[in-house]
N, C-alpha and C positions, 0 to 999 in steps of 0.2 A: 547473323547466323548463330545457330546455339552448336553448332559444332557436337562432340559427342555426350552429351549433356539431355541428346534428345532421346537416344539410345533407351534408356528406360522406357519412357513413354510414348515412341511409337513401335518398339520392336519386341522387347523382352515383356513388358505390360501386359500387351494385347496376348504375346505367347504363351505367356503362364495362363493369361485367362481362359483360352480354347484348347487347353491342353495337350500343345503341340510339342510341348518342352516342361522339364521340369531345371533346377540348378547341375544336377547330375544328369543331363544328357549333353551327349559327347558327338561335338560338332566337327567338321575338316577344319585346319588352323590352313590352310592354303589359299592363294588366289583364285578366285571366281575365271576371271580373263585374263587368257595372253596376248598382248598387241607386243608387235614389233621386239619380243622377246621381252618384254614389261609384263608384270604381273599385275592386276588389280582385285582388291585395294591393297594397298603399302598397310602395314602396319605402323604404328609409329615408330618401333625399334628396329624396323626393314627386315624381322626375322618371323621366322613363323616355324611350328612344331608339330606339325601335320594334324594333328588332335590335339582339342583340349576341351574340357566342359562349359557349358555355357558358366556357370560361377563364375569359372576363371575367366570368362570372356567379357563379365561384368565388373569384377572387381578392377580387372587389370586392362578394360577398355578396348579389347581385342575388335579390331574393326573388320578383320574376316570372318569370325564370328557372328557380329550383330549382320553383315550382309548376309550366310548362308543361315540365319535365325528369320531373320526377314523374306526370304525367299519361301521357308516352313510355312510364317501364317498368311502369307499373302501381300500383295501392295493394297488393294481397293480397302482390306479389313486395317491394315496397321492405320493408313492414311487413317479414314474413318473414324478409327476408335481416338486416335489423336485430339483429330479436328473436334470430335462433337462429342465423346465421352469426357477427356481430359480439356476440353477447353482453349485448345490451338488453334484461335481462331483465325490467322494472319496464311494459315498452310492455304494453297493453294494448288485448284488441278490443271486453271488454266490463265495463265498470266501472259500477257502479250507485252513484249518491250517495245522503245521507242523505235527502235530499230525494224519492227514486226516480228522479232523472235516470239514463240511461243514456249515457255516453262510451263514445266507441272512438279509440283513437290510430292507427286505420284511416282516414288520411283528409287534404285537403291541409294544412290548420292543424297537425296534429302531426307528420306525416311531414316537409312543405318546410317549414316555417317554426320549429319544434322548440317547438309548443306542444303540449307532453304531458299525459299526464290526470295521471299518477300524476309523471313526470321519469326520470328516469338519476340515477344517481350520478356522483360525480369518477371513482372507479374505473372502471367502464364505461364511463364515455367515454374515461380514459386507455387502458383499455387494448382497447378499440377503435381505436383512432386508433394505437395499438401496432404494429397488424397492417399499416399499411401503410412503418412502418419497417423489419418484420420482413420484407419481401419477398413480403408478401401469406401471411403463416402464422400463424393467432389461436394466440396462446399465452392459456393461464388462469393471471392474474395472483395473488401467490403475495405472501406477505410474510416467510416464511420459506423457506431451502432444505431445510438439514438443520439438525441437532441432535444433538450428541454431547454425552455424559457425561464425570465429571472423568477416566473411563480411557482414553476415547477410542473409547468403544463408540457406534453409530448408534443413538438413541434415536427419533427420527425422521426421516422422511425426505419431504417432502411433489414427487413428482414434478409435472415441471408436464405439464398434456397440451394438446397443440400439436396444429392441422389445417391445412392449405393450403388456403385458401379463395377465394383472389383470384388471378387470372394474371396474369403480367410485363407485360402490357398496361395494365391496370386500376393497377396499382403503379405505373408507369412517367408516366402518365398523372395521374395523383393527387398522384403527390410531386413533379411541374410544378408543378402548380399551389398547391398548399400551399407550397412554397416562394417562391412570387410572392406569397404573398396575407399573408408575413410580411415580404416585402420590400419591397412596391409596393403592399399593398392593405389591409383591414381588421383584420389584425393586428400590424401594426406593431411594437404595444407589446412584443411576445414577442420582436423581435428581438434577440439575444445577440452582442457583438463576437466578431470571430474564429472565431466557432459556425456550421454549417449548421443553419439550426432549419426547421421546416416545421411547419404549425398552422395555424387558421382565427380 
C-alpha cells in the first residue's frame, strides 16, 4: 500500500489538471461520515480546523482534505488518470479475493488515502512522481539505455517513450507544494543539504 504518498497522483494531480482546485482553495478540514459517533477520516493528529487550503492539505498531508478534493474531481477521473496517465498499473476496479470478496481501488480509501487492494510498486511511484520533475512529461522508466558490443556495435537499444500529460499549471502548482511539504511539512526526513528535493 502507498499509503498517503498516493495523494499527489491520484487526487491533487488530476485536480489541478481540470481545474477544480487551485493551492489556494479552501476546503472543509471535517469528517466526511459519522458512524456510531466516529468521524471519517481520522486525520493523523485526530484534530481538524474546520478549514484549511488545499496547500496546507498537501504539505501537512491532511487526509480530510485529499477525501473532500477527491470527491471535487471525481472517482472514475482520479482512478483513471492514475492508472493510465501516471502509470499505476497494479490499481484495480475489480479484484475478487479468495475468499470471493470483491475490491475496487475505485473509491475514497484507495484513491485519498492510498489504501490499495492490490499497492504500486517503488518504481511506479518513482516514476510517477518523475513526471512532475519532468515538466509534466511521463517518461517509462528504463534501467538500461543502450548496449554495445566489444566493437562497438548497438546491440541494444531500449528507447524510452515519453507523453506530456500535465500543463505548466498543474507542474507549477505541484512542485509548490512538494517542495513545502519537504521543508515545512510531513516529509521532512527526505530533506537533502544543499539539494532542491521536492516529495511527500
Amino acid at each position: 500500500q502507498s499509503g498517503s504518498s498516493i495523494k499527489p497522483l491520484s487526487v491533487y494531480g488530476p485536480a489541478f489538471e481540470v481545474g477544480a482546485i487551485t493551492p489556494a482553495t479552501v476546503i472543509k478540514d471535517l469528517p466526511v461520515y459519522y458512524e456510531e459517533g466516529q468521524g471519517w477520516p481520522k486525520n493523523d493528529s485526530r484534530q481538524y480546523q474546520y478549514a484549511r487550503t488545499v496547500y496546507q492539505g498537501i504539505v501537512s498531508s491532511v487526509n480530510t482534505i485529499s477525501v473532500r478534493t477527491l470527491d471535487k474531481v471525481g472517482y472514475d477521473y482520479a482512478y483513471s488518470f492514475a492508472k493510465y496517465n501516471l502509470g499505476l498499473s497494479n490499481l484495480t476496479d475489480n479484484y475478487v479475493t479468495a475468499s470471493g470478496q470483491v475490491k475496487s481501488d475505485i473509491g475514497q480509501s484507495p484513491l485519498a488515502l492510498g489504501a490499495l487492494t492490490v499497492g504500486a510498486t517503488v518504481q511506479e511511484m518513482a516514476t510517477a512522481y518523475a513526471t512532475f520533475a519532468n515538466d509534466g512529461e511521463f517518461r517509462e522508466s528504463r534501467l538500461f539505455t543502450k548496449v554495445y558490443d566489444s566493437d562497438g556495435n548497438l546491440v541494444l537499444d531500449n528507447e524510452q517513450k515519453s507523453e506530456q500529460i500535465l500543463g505548466e499549471k498543474t507542474v507549477t502548482y505541484m512542485n509548490v507544494c512538494l517542495y513545502d511539504a519537504v521543508n515545512s511539512g510531513t516529509g521532512k526526513e527526505a530533506r537533502v543539504s544543499g539539494q532542491y528535493v521536492y516529495g511527500k
